[in-house]
N, C-alpha and C positions, 0 to 999 in steps of 0.2 A: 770657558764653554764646556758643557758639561756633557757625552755623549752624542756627540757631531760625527754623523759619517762623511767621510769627502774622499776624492780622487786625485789628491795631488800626491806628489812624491812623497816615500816617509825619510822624516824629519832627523836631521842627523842625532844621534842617541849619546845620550851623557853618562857621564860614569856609574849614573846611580843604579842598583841592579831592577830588575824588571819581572813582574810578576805573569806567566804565562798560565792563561784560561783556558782549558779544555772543557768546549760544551758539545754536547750527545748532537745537534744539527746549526748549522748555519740559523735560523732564524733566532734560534736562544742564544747564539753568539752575538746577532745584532739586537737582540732587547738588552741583553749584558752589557755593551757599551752603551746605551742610553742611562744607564744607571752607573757607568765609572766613570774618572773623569777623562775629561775629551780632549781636543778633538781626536776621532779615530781615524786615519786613514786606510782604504778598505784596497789591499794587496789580492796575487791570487790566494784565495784558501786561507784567510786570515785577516784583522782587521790590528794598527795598531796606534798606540795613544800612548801620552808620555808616560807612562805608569805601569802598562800592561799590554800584551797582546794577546789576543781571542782567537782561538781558533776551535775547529769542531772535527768530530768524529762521521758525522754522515751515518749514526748506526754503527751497525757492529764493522768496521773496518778490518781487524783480524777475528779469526777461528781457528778450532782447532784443525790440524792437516788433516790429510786422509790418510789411510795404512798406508799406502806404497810411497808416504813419504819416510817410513821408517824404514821398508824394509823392500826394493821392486818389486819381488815374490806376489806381494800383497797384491797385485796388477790384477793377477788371477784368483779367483774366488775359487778356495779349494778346503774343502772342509778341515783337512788335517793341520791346517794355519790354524786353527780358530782353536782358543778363543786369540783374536789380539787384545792384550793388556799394557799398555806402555808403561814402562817404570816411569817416563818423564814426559808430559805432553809436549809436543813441538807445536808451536802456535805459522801460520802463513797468514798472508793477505788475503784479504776474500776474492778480488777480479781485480781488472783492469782501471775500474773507474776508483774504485779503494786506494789501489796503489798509485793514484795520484796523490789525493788527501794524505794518504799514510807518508809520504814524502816532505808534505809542508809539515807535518807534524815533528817528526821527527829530527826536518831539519831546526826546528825554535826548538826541543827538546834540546838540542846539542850548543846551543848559542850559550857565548859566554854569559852575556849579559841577563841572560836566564839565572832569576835568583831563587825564585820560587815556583810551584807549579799549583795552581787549584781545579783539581776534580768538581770540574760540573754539568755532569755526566746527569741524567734522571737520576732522582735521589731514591734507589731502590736496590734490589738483587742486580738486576739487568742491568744498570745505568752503571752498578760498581765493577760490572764483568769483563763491560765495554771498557772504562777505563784501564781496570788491571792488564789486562789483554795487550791493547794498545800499549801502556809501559811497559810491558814488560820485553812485545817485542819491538818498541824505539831503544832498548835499551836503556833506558829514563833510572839517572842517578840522581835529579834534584830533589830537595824536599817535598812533602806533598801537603795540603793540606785539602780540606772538604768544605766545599758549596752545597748546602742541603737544604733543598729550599721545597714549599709545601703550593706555594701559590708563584703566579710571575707577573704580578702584578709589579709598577716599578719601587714602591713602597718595602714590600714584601723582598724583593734583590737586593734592595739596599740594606734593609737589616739582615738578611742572610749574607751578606758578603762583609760589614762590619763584625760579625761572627761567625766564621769563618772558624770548622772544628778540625783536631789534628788527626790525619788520615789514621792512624794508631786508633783510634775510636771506633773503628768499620773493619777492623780487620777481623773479626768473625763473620761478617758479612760477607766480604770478599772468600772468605773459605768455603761458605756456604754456596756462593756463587760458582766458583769453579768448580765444587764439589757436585753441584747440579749438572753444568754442563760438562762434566768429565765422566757421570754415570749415564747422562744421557747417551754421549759418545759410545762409550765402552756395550751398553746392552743393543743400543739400535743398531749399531754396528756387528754385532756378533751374531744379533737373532736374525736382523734383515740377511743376512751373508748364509747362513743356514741354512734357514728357512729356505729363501729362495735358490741356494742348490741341489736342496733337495725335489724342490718343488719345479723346476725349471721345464718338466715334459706335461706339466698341469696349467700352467701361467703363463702368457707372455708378459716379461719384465719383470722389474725386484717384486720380493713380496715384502712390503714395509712393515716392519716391527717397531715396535719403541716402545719404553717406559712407561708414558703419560697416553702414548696413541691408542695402545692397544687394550688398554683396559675401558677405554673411552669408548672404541667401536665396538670393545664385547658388549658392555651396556645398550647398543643400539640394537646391535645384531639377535642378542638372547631377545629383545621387543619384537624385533621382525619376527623371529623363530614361534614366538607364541601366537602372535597375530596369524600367523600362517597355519597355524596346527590349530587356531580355533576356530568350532563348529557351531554355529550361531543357533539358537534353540528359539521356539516362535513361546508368545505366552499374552497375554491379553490383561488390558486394562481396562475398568470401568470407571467412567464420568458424571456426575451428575452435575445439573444446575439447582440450585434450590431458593425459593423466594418467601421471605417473609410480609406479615401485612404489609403496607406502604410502598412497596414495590422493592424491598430491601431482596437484593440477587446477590448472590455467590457463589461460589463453586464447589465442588470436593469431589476427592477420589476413594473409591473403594479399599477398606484395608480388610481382610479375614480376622475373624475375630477366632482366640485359641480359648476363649472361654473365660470368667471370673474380669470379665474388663478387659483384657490384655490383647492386642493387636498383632496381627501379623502382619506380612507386609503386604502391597497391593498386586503383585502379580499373580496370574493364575495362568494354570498350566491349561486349561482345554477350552477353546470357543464357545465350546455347550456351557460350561460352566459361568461363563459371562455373560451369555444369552440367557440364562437361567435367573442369575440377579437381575439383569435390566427388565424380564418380563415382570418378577414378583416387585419391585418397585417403580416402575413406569407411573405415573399419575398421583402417587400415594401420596397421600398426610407423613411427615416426618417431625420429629421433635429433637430441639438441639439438648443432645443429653451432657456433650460437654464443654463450658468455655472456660479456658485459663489465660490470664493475662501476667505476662512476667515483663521485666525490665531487663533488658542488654546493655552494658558498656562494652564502647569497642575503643581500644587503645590507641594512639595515632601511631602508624608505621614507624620502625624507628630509619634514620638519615643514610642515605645510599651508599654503599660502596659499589667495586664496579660488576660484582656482579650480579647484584641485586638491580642494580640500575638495567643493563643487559637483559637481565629477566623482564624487568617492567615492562621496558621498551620492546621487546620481541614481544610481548602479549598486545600493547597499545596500538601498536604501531606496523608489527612486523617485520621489527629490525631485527638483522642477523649479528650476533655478538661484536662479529668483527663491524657490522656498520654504528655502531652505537663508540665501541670503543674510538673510532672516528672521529665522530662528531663532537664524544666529552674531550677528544688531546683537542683538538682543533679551538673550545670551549676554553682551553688549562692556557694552551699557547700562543692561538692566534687574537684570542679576543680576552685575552686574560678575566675574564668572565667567572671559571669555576677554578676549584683548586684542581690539585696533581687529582689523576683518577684511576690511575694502575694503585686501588688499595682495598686490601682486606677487610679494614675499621668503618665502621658502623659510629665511632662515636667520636668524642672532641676530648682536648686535653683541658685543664683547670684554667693554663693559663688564656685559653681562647674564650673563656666566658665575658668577658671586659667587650668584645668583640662579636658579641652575637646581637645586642640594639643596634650599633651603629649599624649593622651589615642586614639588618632586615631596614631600614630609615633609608637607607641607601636603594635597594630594589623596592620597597617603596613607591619609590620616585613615579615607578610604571602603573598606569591607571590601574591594570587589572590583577597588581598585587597590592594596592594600596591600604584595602580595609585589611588585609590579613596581618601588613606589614605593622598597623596604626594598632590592631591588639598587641601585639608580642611589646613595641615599644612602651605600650602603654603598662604592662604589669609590671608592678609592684618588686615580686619576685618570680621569675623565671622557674618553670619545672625543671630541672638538669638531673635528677636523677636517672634517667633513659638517656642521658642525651652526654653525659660527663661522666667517662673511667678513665683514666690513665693510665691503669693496668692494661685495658683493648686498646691502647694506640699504640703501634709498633712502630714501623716506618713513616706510617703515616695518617692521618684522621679520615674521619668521612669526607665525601663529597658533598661542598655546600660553595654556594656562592663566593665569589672573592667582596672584599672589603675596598670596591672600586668603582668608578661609573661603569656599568655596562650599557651595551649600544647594543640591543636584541634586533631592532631593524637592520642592520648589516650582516647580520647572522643568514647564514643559508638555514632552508626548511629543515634542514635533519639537524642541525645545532641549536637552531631555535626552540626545538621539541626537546632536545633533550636538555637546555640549559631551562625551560618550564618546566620539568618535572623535577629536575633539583632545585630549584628557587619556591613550589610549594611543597617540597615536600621539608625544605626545612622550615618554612614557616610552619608546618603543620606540624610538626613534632612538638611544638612551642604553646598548641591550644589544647584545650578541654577533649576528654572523652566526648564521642558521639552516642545518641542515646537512643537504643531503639526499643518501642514494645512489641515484642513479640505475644499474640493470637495464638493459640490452638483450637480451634471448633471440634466436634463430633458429632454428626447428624444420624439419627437412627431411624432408619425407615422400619420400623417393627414388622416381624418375620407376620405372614396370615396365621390361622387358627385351623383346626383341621378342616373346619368344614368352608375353611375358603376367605371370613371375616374377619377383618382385622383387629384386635384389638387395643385399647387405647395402652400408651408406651410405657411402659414402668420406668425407662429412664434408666436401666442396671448396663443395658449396651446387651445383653447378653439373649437376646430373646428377637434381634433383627439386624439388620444390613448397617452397618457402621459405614461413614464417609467423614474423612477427616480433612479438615480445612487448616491454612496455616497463613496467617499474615502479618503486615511486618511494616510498622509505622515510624519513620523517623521524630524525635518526640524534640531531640538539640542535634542540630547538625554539629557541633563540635569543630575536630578538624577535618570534619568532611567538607566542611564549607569554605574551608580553603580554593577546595575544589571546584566550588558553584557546580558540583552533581551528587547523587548517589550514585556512587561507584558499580557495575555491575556485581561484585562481588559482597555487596549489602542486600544484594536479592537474593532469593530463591532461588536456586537450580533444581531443586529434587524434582527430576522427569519422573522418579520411580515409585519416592518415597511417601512424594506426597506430591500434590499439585501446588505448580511454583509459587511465590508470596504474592496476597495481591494485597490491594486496599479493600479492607472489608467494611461494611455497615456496619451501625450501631448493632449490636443482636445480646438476648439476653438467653442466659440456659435455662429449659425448661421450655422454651418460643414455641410456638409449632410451624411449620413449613409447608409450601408444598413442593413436591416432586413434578417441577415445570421441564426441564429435560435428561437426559440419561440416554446411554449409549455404549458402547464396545469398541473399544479400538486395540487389533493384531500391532503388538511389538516383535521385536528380536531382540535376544540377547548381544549385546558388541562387543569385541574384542577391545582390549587394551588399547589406549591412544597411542598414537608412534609420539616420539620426542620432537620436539621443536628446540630452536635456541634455547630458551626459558626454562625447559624441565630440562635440556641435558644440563644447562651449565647447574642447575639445583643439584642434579644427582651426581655430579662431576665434583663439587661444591661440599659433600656431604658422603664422598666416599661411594655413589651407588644406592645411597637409601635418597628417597624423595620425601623430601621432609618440608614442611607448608610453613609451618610455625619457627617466627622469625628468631628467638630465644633459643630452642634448640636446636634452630642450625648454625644459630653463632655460637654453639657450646660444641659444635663439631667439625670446624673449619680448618683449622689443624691437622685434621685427619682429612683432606680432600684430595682430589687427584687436580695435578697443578697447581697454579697461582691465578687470581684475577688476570695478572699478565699476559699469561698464556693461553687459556682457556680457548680466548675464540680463536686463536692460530691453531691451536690442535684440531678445532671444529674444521675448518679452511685446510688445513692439511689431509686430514681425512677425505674430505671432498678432491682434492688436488690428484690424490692417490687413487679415487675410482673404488674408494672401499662404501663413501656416503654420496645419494644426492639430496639436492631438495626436492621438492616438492609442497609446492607451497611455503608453509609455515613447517612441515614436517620434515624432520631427518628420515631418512627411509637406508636404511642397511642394503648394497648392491649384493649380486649372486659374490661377486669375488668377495666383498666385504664377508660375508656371511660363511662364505668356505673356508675364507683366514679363520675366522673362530670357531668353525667346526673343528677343524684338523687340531688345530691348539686343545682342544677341549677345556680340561679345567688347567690347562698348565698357569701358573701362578703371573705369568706375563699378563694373563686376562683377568685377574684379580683387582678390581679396586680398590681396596682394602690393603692388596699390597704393595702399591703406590702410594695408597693415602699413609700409610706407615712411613713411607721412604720420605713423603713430603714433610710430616712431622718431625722426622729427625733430622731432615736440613733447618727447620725451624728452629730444633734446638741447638745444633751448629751456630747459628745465628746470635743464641743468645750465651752460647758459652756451654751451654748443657750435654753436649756430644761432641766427639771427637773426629773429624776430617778424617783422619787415617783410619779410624774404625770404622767409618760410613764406606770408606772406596776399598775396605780391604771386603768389608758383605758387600758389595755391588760387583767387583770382581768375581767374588766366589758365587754370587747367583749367575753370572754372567757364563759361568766355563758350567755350571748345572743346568743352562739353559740349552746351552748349544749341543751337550751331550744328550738330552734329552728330545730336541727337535733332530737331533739325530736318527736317532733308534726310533723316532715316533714317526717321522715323516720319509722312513728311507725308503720303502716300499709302497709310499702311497700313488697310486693313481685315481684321478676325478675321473668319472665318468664321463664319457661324450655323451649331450643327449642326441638325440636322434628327432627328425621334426617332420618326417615323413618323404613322402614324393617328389624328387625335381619338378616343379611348374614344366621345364621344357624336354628333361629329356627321360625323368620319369625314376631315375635312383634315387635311394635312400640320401636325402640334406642329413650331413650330420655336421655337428659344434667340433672345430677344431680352435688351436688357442687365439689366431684375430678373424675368426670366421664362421658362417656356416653354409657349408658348401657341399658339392656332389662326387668332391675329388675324393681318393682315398690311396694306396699303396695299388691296391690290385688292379683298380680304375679309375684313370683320369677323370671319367664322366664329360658333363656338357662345358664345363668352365661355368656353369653359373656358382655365385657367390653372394653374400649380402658379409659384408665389411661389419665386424663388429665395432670399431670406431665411428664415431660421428660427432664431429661439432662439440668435443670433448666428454663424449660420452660413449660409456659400452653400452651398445642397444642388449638386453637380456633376452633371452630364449623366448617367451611369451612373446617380444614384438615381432619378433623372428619370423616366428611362427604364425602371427596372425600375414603377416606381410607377403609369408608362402602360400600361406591360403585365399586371402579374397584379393593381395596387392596391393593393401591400404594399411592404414589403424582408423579404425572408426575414434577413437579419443586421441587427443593430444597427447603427445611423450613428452615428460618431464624430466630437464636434467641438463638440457642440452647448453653450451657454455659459448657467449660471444667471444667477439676478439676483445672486449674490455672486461671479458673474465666474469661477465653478469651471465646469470641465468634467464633463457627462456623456455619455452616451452612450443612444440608444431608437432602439425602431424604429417606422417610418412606414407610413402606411395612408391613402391616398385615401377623402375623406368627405363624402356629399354631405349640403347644408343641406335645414332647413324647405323654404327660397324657391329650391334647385334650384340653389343657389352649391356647386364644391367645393369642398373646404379640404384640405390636406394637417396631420392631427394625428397627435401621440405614439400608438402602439401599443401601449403595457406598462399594465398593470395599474392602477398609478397613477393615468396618465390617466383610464382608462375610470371609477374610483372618485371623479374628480374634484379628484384630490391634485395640487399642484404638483412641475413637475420634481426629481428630485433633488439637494442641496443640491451633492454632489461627488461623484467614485468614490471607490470603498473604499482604505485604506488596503493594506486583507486583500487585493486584489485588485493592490497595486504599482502604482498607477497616480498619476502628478504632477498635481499641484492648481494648473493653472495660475491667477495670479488676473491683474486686468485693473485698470489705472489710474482706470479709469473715466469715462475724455476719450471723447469721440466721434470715430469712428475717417473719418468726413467732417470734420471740420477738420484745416486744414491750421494750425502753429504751428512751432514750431523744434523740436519733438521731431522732424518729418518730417524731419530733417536726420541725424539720429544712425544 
């Protein structure tokens, strides 16, 4: 029997020695004994069968300690400690429930009958950390070998465990690993420790610094900073309809012409000025002076990794990084559906091309990939040029379908969505360019004559009111028809540049027209878009530049700040720490977030650039190209330049109190104290009124403060505010006084008044990301403050 779990006793044990499995969670320990041979007997914290015993890590079982395990001193946060550097890290268990697991572990570590041991841990940075870690503090003397596996399909385990590589193969990896989390350690720990005692009479609690965090919310925060300083400027746009014989209609927008043909663009700065065009062209004869018709190829997308996926799906969907990464592990391990998806690669090895019919034949099987599936199997020869480097797979390939039955009807809604976007996106990589003809129109309503008369159009452009049309015809859907749509992003956007793409009428140039309506419409100028999931993880992705085009951001990936891994836990830690919230689809920069990166100024912590450097060189650690000691001896030495400089920079700083005017009750000055803003101060008590800056895991900021002292309300909803399951909602607020003459600031909606607790999350219906939260307390400080 092959892979049998049961409950009876385990089986007395024979001389022969015994191969011990370490996998990253209980659930890949039980698909692992489905694929070795059986039966297993399922113990506490381990499963065992004549051959082998499984056991698991639960995640990261050990970390590294905290200071005051090196030295008590460290208890107290005192600047002249600083920097700590350990010449030798000392590894602990993480809690209580760890130190259960870490016990069974260690006890089959120590068994005699233990001959060998296989790492099968996630096959990546993380998965080899978690192991190392774990050996190093069981003690672990047996040999090691490496389970590296891409897919968990039961196919897929069994040729990864009949090859089976020698741990000696990973050991740049493993350097690279602790080398991350040992820099991580060393900076979060030194800047957080700083930082916040210098910063202690400005903030209640740590002020969190890290590596990977801090360059991430400066990105956020310099967005907030501009959107705030920008002053939106008014300017007008003009519209016409224009119709040719046969009732052929279209549209177009005004562009200023600079003379000799050439166009400027269609804004205008004064209302007279567009009342001026709409009068001299209202009713008029127009002639189309220009039409060009060109041919678009558009390239199929190239194959997902995880944070291109992440992007997709926060734009489609309004999934927040971390709910995406969810649903693709959930996709990897629960439904063996998609391969491993914590990966950098975009593309496939050589040897996986044998294996790209069968796996589109296979998804197939499902009505509504059928046809897409029936061309790919059907070609002759396959496109693998975009799709096959062996050079881009490191650890590991794109995201694409496993080589298995999948069962998409079992699948919950948020895995079902994300394992349909990777099953057509790799059929789609497989088809033909998409073809579009792009339209240019140019309609010239000719300027009058002096004496008022129009004259007929010479067609130069140059002598009347230009309106330019633009349309956009799908001619081969390609691999958009994968799809069964035209993607929004095949359309038009130009609000400004031109009027969006539509389907136009036949029209020939030279036509003539008439001028059937026309009109003015007052715009503003808009600030910058705040960040969503989608554009941070690009520009997180890309070192801080935002970059569209899929080629060169995979030419810049090496230089990014973190890993696919990590990315949306940085996003989630940020929020955890009260520096980000959401807001809808938007990251929105908090007052505290935004004061950490004032006071930092340009110091190099807030550099992405200088992180995407440091990530680059653990890459090259990885592949043999850098040296471990030379990486933690520059991470050290930025570490004791950092703390000397948030020294000297942050010693004398004090935040301003604001000030929000009048007690409601008793008539002093409200001012901002660090969890408050209240009437008290040194010289006077005042009334005891207060408004609590916490709420429902949220700092309410001075503006709600402020509206709440003045009318007792928010006329809008506040956003930010955090359930007990760590989801975001969103209410509104209402000053409320007690029995005993105490106020309180409570929820305003319906609910509340009914007595019903917060809402669990926002609506799906509504597109809004479900951020969830680790659920550490966001006042300790650990080595997550590092990342």
């Amino acid at each position: 029997m092959h892979g049998g779990l049961s409950e009876s006793p385990p089986a007395t044990l024979g001389a022969m020695a015994k191969t011990l499995v370490i996998a990253e969670k209980p659930s890949v320990g039980q698909d692992l004994a489905r694929a070795l041979k059986g039966p297993f007997q399922k113990q506490e914290g381990l499963l065992e069968g004549p051959e082998h015993v499984i056991t698991w890590a639960v995640g990261h079982l050990v970390q590294l300690a905290e200071p005051d395990e090196y030295d008590p001193k460290f208890k107290r946060w005192r600047m002249e400690d600083l920097p700590i550097v350990p010449e030798h890290f000392k590894l602990v268990v993480r809690d209580e429930r760890s130190r259960k697991q870490m016990t069974v572990v260690s006890k089959q570590l120590g068994r005699e009958d233990i001959g060998e041991v296989v790492n099968a841990c996630d096959a990546g940075r993380e998965g080899e950390l978690i192991f190392a870690y774990l050996y190093e503090k069981a003690k672990g003397k047996k040999p090691v070998r490496r389970l590296w596996l891409n897919s968990m399909t039961s196919a897929a385990m069994k040729e990864a465990l009949a090859a089976l590589r020698p741990a000696e193969e990973f050991a740049q990896l493993e350097q690279a690993a602790r080398s991350r989390s040992e820099a991580d350690w060393i900076v979060g720990m030194n800047a957080t420790r700083a930082a916040t005692i210098r910063l202690r009479s400005s903030f209640d609690g740590a002020v969190s610094l890290g590596r990977v965090q801090t360059p991430t919310l400066a990105i956020v925060a310099r967005r907030e900073e501009e959107i705030r300083a920008f002053t939106p400027e008014p300017y007008w746009l003009v519209d016409a309809t224009f119709e040719a014989a046969g009732e052929r209609s279209y549209r177009g927008r005004f562009h200023e012409s600079r003379g000799a043909g050439e166009l400027r663009g269609p804004r205008l700065a004064t209302e007279a000025e567009a009342e001026a065009i709409v009068a001299a062209c209202r009713g008029r004869r127009a002639t189309i002076t220009t039409l060009e018709k060109k041919e678009q190829r558009e390239k199929a997308p190239m194959l997902y990794d995880l944070t291109s996926l992440q992007r997709e799906a926060n734009n489609r969907y309004g999934f927040s990084a971390k709910r995406t990464l969810a649903a693709a592990q959930r996709c990897y391990e629960e439904h063996k559906a998609l391969t491993y998806p914590r990966t950098n690669s975009r593309y496939l090895t050589n040897d996986m091309v044998a294996e790209i019919k069968p796996t589109a034949e296979l998804v197939g099987a499902h009505p509504e990939y059928r046809r897409a599936a029936e061309y790919v199997t059907g070609l002759d020869l396959l496109p693998l040029a975009r799709v096959v480097n062996d050079a881009k797979v490191t650890d590991h390939h794109a995201i694409i379908p496993t080589r298995s039955e999948h069962k998409p009807e079992k699948m919950g809604a948020d895995d079902k969505r994300i394992y349909d976007m990777v099953v057509r996106r790799f059929l789609a990589v497989f088809h033909p360019d998409a073809v579009f003809e792009n339209t240019r129109v140019e309609t010239t309503v000719p300027a009058p004559d002096a004496d008022g008369s129009a004259p007929a159009p010479d067609g130069d452009g140059d002598r009347g009111h230009v309106f330019r049309t633009r349309g956009k015809l799908l001619l081969v859907p390609g691999w958009r028809g994968v799809y069964e749509e035209v993607a929004a992003d095949a359309r038009g956007k130009g609000e400004d540049e031109e009027d969006a793409d539509q389907q136009l009428p036949r029209l020939e140039r030279g036509e003539p027209v008439n001028t059937v309506q026309i009109g003015s419409e007052r715009k503003e100028t808009k600030p910058p878009r705040r960040y969503s999931d989608a554009s941070l993880l690009g520009a997180m992705e890309t070192a801080g530049k935002l970059v569209e085009d899929d080629e060169l951001r995979e030419a810049m990936k090496d230089s990014g700040i973190g890993t696919p891994a990590t990315r949306s836990a940085i996003i989630e830690r940020l929020i955890q720490v009260a520096y980000l919230e959401r807001d809808a689809r938007a990251l929105v920069a908090t007052e505290k977030g935004l004061n950490v990166i004032r006071l930092l100024n340009a110091h190099p912590l807030t550099s992405p650039g200088l992180t995407g450097s440091w990530e680059h060189r653990l890459g090259k650690i990885e592949r043999g190209e850098d040296s471990r000691e030379d990486f933690m001896s520059d991470i050290a030495g930025f570490a004791g330049e950092t703390v000397r400089e948030l020294d000297q920079k942050l010693k004398d700083v004090r935040i301003p109190r604001a000030k929000l005017g009048p007690c409601p009750v008793c008539g002093h000055e409200i001012t901002e104290n660090r969890k408050g803003y209240s009437c008290w101060s040194r010289e006077d008590p005042g009334c005891g009124f207060v408004i609590w800056k916490s709420k429902a895991g949220k700092q309410l900021p001075v503006a709600v403060a402020r509206e709440l002292i003045k009318t007792g309300y928010t006329a809008n909803q506040v956003t930010g505010f955090r359930g007990r399951s760590g989801r975001n909602f969103r209410a509104r607020l209402a000053l409320r006084q007690t029995e005993d003459g105490k106020w309180r600031v409570e929820f305003d909606e319906e609910w509340a008044r009914e007595g019903a607790k917060p809402p669990d999350a926002e609506s799906d219906a509504a597109q809004l990301a479900a951020a969830g939260r680790d659920g550490a307390d966001a006042s300790q400080i650990s080595q997550r403050t590092a990342a």
